[in-house]
N, C-alpha and C positions, 0 to 999 in steps of 0.2 A: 718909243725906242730912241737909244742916244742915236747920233748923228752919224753917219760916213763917212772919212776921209778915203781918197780915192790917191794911188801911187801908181801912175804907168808906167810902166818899166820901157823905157825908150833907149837904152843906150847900146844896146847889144851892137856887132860889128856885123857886117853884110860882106864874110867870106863865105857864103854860099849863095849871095846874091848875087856874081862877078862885078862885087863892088858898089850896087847901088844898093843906098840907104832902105829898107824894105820900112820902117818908118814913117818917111815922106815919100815913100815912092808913091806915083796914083794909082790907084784901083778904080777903075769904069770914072773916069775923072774929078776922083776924090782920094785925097792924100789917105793913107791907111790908116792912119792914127787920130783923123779927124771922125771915121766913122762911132769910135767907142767914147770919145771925148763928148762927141754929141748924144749918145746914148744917156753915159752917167750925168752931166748935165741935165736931163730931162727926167731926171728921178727925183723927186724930192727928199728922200733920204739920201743924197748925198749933198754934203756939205761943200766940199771942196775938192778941187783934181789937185793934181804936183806931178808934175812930169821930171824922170832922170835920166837927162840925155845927153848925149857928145857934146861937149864943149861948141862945136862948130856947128851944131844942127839947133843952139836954144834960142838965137833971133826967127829963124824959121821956124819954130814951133808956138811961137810966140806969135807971129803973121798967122800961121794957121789957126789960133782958137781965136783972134781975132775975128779973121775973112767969116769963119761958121759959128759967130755970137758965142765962144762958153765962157761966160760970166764968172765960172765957178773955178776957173784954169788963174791959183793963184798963184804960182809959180813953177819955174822951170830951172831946174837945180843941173850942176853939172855931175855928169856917174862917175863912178870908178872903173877899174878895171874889170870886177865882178858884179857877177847881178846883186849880190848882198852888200855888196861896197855900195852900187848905183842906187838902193831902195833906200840904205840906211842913210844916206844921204839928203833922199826927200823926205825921208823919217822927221828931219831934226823941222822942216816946216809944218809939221802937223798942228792943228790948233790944240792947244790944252784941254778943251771943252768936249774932240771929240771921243767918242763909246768905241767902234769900230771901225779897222786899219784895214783896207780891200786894197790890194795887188793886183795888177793887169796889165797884161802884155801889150804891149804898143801893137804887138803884129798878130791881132787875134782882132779882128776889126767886125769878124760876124756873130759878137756878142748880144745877146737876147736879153731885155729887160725881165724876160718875166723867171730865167734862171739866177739873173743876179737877184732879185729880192728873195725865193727861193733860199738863196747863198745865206743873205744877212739874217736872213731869220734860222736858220739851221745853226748858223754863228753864235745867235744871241743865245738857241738852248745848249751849244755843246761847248760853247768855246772859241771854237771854231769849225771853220767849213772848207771846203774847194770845189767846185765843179769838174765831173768826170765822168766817163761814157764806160761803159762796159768795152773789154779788147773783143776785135773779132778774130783776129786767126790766132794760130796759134803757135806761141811763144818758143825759142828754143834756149839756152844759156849754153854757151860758147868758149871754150878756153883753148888757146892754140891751133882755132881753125876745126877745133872737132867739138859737137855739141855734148853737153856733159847734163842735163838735166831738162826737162820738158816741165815747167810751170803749170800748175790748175788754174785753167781757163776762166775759169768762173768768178774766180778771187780775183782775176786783177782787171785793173781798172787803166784807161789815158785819161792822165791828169793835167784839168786846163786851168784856166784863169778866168776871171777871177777868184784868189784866196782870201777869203775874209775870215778875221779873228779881233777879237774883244781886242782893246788898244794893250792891258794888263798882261794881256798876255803874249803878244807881239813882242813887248817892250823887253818883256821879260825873256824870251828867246833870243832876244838881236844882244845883249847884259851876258846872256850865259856863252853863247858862240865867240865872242869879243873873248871874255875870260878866257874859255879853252882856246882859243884861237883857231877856230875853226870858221869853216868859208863852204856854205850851202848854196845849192843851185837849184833847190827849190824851198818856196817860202816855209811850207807846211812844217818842214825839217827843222825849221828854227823851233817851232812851237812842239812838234813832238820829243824835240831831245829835252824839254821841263815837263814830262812827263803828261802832256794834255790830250784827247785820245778826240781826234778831229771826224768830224762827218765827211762821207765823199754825197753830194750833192749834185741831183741828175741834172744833165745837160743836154746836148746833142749834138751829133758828128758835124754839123755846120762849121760850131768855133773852134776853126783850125786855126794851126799856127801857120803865119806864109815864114817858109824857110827857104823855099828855093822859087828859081823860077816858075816851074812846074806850080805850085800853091796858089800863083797868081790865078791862072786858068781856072782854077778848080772853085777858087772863091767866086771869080767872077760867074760861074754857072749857077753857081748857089745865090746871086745876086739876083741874076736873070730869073730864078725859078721862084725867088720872092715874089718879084713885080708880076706874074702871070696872074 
């Protein structure tokens, strides 16, 4: 199998964090973003990391793959405004060699090895892939404060990270969004608008996103419940 280039998505802002960086913030005394960097690191399919992140956060993030050895952390690019501004950004450091383009959120830190290989191999037959859990409650859609339609449960999924897809066809979604001018806030969306028809790829309700403070807690139980 070709190689994996590995993009985490670092640059998001922490207006739901009252302002600290959920990035470098620590979790049970380890930076958040250290935890998945050491992950991919210890995959042998992956070739290389590339981090996109604030301008003021890329000497610290550069200390941080330091302090936890990742060898494979070979740069740290500055983002954009948007998350497809911040990816395509790390895009342009990808080696030429590699096969497949994996996305991962800086602030998903309780990722599992054994659903990212999962990922790259459901990648390699369809195209592409994403990791995602079945929803448990249930859905309402909303317009002007009154709900307008109830969703089948069944059909839908929360969609996490890592999204892995063939480099061909990454490249070829980040070419056609640029054209139309358009600006996606999830990766998959790049790759379904050229018409590629992606796997959703089992996971588990561990890998959360930390968005608020509240997340912190919740990850840190799921920590604890590791180590038992």
């Amino acid at each position: 199998m070709n190689s994996v280039s590995v993009i985490i998505a670092a640059a998001g802002s922490a207006s739901r964090m009252n302002g600290i960086p959920k990035q470098i913030a620590e979790l049970m005394g380890k930076p958040v973003i250290a935890y998945s960097m050491e992950i991919f690191e210890n995959m042998p399919e992956v070739a290389e990391i590339i981090v996109s992140a604030k301008e003021e956060h890329i000497d610290k993030i550069f200390e941080i793959g330091k302090k936890y050895n990742i060898s494979k952390l070979k740069k740290v690019v500055c983002g954009g405004d948007t998350r497809q501004q911040s990816v395509t950004a790390a895009l342009k450091e990808v080696s030429r060699d590699t096969g497949f383009i994996a996305v991962h959120d800086a602030a998903r830190p309780l990722i599992r090895e054994e659903y990212i290989r999962r990922c790259i191999h459901d990648a390699s037959v369809f195209g592409g892939a994403a990791l995602g859990v079945p929803v448990k409650d249930t859905l309402k859609v909303v317009e002007d404060g009154l709900i307008s339609d109830t969703p089948d449960r069944s059909r839908l999924y929360i969609t996490q990270t890592p999204q892995i897809f063939k480099k061909v066809h990454y490249y070829a979604g980040v070419n056609f969004a640029a054209e139309h001018e358009l600006d996606f806030t999830d990766d998959c969306q790049l790759v379904e608008a050229i018409g590629v028809k992606l796997c959703m790829s089992p996971s588990d309700y561990c890998n959360i996103k930390l968005t608020t403070p509240e997340d912190f807690a919740v990850a840190e139980a799921f920590l604890r419940m590791q180590d038992k």
